[in-house]
C-alpha positions in Angstrom: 0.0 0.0 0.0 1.5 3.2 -1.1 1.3 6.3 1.6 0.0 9.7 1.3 1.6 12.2 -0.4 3.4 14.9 2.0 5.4 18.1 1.7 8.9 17.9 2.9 7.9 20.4 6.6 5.3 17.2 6.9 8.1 14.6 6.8 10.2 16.2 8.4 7.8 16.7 11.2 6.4 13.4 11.2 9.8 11.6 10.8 12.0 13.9 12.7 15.6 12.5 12.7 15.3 10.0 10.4 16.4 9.0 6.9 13.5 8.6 4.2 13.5 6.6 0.6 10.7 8.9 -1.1 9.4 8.0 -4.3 7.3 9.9 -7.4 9.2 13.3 -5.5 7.9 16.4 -7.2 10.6 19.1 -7.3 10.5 22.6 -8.0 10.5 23.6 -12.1 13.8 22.7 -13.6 15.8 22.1 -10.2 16.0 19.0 -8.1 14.5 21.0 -5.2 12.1 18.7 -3.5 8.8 19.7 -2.7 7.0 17.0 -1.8 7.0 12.9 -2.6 5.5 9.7 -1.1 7.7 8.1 2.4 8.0 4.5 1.1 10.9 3.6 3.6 11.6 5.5 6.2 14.3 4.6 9.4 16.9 5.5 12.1 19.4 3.6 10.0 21.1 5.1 6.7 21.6 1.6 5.3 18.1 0.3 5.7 16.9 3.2 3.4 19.9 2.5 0.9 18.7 -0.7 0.5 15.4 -0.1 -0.5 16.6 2.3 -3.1 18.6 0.0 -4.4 15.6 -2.7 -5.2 13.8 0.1 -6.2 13.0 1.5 -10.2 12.1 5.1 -11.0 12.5 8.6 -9.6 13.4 8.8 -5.7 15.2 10.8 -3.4 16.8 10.2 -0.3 16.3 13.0 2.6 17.7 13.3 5.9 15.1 14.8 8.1 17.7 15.6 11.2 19.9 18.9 12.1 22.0 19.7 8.5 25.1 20.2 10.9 24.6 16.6 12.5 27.5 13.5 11.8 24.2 11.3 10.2 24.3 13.8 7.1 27.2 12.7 5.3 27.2 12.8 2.7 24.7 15.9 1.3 21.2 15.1 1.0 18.7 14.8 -0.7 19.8 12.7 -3.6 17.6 12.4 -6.3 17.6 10.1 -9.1 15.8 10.8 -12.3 14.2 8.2 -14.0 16.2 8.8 -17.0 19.2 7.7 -15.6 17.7 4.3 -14.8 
């Protein structure tokens, strides 16, 4: 069952300090900006979400919800992976 679709303030607020596996991500016109996107995976762990994405086909993004200045945000987040490049 696929979740609701939520801006990036509602993640982070709903799954503070965590990393997310987001998919269909809508981002701002022509930029990689993310605005808002579907939590598929979501978790404490870094791994557990980089395993999902890897099993995973089409446009995603990976987003730290935690402080920018904290050790868990290495490296820079979000990524974001087109479908083109699939």
């Amino acid at each position: 069952m696929i979740g609701e679709r939520m801006t990036v303030a509602e993640m982070s607020k709903k799954y503070p300090n965590e990393w997310l596996f987001i998919i269909q991500p809508k981002t701002r016109e022509d930029t990689t900006h993310l605005v808002s996107g579907i939590v598929q995976v979501h978790s404490k762990s870094r791994d557990d979400v980089y395993e999902a994405s890897r099993k995973f086909k089409g446009d995603a993004a990976i987003r730290w919800t935690g402080d920018d200045t904290s050790q868990e945000r290495s490296p820079k987040m979000p990524l974001y992976r087109p479908r083109s490049l699939n």
